[in-house]
Backbone bond lengths (Angstrom), bond angles and torsions (degrees), N, CA, C in turn:
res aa  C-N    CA-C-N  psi(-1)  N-CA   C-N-CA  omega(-1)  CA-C   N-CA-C  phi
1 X - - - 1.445 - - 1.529 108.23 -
2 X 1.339 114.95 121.64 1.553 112.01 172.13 1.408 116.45 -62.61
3 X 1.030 110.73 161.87 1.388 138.01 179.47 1.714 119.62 -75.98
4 X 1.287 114.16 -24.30 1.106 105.45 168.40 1.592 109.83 -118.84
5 X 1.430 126.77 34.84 1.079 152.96 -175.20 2.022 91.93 -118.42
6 X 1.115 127.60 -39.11 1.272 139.35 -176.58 1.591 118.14 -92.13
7 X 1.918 104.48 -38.74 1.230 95.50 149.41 1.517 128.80 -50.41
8 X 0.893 122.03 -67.64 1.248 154.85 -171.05 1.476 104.31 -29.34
9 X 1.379 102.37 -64.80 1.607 120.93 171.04 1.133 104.93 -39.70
10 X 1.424 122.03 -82.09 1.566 142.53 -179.49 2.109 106.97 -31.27
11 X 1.717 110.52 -44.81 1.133 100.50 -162.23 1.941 97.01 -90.79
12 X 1.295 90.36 -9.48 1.826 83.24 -178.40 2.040 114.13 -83.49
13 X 1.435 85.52 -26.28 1.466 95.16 -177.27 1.340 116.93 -58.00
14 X 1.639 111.85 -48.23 1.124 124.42 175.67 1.623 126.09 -64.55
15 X 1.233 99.67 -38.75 1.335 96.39 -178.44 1.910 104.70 -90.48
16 X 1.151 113.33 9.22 1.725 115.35 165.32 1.513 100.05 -91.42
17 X 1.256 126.68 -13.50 1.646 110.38 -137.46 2.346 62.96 -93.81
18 X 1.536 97.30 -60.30 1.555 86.41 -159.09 1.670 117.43 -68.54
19 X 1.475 105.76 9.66 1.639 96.32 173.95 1.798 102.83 -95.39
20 X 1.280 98.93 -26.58 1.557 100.11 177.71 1.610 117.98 -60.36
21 X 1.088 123.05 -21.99 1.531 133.67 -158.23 1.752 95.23 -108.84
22 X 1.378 103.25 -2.21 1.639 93.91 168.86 1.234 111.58 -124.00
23 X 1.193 142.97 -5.85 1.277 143.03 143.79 1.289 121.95 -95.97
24 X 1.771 104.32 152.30 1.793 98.22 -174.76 1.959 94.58 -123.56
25 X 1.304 118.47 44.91 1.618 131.09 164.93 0.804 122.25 -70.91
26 X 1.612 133.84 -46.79 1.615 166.21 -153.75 1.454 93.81 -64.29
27 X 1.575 119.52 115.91 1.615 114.97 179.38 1.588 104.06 -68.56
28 X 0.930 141.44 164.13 1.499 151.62 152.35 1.488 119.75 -43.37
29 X 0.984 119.95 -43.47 1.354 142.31 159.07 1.243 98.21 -51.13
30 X 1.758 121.34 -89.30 1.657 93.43 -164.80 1.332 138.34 -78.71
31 X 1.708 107.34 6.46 1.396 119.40 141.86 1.303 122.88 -60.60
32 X 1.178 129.02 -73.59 1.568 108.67 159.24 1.885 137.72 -28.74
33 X 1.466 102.38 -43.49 1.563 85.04 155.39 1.388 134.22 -85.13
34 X 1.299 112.49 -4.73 1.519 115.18 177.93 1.751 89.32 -77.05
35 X 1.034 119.92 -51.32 1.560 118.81 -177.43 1.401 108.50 -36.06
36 X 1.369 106.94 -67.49 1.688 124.21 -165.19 1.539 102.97 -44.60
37 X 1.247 100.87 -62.95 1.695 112.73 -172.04 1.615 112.40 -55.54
38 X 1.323 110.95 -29.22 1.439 113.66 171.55 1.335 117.62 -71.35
39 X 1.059 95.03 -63.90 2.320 101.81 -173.44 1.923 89.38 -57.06
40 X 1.207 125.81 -29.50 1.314 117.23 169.49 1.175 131.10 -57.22
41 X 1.387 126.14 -45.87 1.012 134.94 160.74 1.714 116.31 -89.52
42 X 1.151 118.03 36.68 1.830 111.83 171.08 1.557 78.04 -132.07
43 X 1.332 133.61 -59.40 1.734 126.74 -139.86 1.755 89.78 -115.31
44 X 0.995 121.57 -33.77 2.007 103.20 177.37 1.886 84.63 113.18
45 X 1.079 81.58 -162.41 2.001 107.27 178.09 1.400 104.78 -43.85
46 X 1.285 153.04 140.02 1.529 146.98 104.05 0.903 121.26 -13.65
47 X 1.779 105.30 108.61 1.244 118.76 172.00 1.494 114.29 -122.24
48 X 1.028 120.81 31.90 1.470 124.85 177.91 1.490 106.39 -117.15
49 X 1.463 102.23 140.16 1.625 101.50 163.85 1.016 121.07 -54.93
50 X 1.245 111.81 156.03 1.768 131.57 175.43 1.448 116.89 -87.68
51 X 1.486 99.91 113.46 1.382 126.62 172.29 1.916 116.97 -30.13
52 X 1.203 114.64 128.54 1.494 110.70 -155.57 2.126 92.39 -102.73
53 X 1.753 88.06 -47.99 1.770 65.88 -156.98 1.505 102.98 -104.58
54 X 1.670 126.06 25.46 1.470 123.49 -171.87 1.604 95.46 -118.08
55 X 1.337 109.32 125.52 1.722 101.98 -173.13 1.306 111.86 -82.12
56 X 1.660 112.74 -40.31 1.807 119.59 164.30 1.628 117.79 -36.58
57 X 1.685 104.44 -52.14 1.228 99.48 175.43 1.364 122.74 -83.47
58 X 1.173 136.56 -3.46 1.487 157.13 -169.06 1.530 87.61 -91.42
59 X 1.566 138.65 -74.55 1.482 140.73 161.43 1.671 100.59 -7.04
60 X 1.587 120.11 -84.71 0.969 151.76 -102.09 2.024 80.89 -92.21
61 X 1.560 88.27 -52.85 1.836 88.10 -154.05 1.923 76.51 -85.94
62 X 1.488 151.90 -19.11 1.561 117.18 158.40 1.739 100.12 -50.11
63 X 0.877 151.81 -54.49 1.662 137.66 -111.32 1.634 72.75 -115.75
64 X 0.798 145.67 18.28 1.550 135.02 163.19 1.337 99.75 -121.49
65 X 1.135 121.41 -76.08 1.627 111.98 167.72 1.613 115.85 -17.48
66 X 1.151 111.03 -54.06 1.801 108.04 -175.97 1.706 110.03 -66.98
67 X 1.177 115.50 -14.83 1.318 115.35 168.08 1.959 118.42 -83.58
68 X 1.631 112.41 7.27 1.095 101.86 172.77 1.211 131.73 -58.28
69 X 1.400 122.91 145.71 1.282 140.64 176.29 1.892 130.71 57.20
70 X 1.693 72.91 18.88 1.814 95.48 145.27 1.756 102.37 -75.12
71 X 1.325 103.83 140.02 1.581 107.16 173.81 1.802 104.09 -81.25
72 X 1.444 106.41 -167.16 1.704 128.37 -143.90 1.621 66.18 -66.86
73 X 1.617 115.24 -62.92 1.782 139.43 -156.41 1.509 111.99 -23.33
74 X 1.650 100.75 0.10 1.704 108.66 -160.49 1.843 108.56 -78.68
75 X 1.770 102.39 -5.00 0.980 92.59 179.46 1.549 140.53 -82.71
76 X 1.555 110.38 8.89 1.424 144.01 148.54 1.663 112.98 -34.73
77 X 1.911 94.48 -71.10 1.466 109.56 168.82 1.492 107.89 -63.27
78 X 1.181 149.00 -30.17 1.514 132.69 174.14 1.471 129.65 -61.76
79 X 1.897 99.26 -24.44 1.534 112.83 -161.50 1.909 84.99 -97.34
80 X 1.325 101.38 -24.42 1.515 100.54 173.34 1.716 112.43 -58.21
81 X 1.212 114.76 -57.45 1.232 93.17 -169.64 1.465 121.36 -118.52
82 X 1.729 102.89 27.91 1.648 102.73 130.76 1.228 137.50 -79.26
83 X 1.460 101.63 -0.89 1.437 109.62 -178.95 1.814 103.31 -90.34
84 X 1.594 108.03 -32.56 1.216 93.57 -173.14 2.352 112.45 -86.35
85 X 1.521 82.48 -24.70 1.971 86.13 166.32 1.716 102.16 -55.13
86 X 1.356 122.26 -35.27 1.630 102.59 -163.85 1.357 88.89 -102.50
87 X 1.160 145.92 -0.56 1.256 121.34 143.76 1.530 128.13 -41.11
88 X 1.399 87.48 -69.67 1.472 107.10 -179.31 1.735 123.91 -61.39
89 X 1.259 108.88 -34.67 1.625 103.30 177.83 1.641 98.37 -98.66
90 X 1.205 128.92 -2.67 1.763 111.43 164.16 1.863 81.87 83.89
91 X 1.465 126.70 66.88 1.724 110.25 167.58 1.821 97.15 -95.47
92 X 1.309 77.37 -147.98 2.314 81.93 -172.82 1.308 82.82 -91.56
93 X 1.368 75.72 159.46 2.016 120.05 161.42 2.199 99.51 -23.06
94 X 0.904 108.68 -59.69 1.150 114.65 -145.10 1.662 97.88 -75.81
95 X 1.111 119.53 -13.09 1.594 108.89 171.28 1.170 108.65 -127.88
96 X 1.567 131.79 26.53 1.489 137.94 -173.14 1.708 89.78 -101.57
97 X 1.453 125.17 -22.69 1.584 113.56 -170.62 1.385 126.41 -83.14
98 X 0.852 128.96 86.89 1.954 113.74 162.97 0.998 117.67 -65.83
């Protein structure tokens, strides 16, 4: 994996994590797949049991689970569809680019 393929990751993540926490637009859904695709590409497959009595986290660890056995490489697909969430909700400059 290149290095500025990893930058990239690292500088888009961050600047999604603090545009997300200031708007409440973001469907649930494509918060959950931006989730999935992430813990996918930082930790690999889900290997933890599934949360019984928290429904957020019950959401959270299905929509990662369904991303099993996509490899680490998934972080292609992550930058993919932060590019297409800041399409769609209008975020800043800085995570609208692929």
């Amino acid at each position: 994996m290149s290095s500025n393929l990893v930058h990239e990751f690292k500088g888009k993540t961050t600047a999604y994590r603090v545009w997300s926490k200031s708007t409440s637009n973001v469907s649930n859904r494509d918060k959950l797949e931006i989730f999935a695709l992430h813990k996918q590409a930082i930790s690999g497959d889900c290997e933890v049991t599934c949360p019984r009595n928290n429904i957020t986290e019950k959401a959270k660890w299905n929509a990662w689970k369904n991303k099993q056995g996509l490899s680490r490489s998934v972080i292609s697909h992550y930058l993919d569809a932060l590019f297409g969430v800041t399409c769609c909700y209008r975020c800043p400059q800085s995570l609208h680019t692929n």
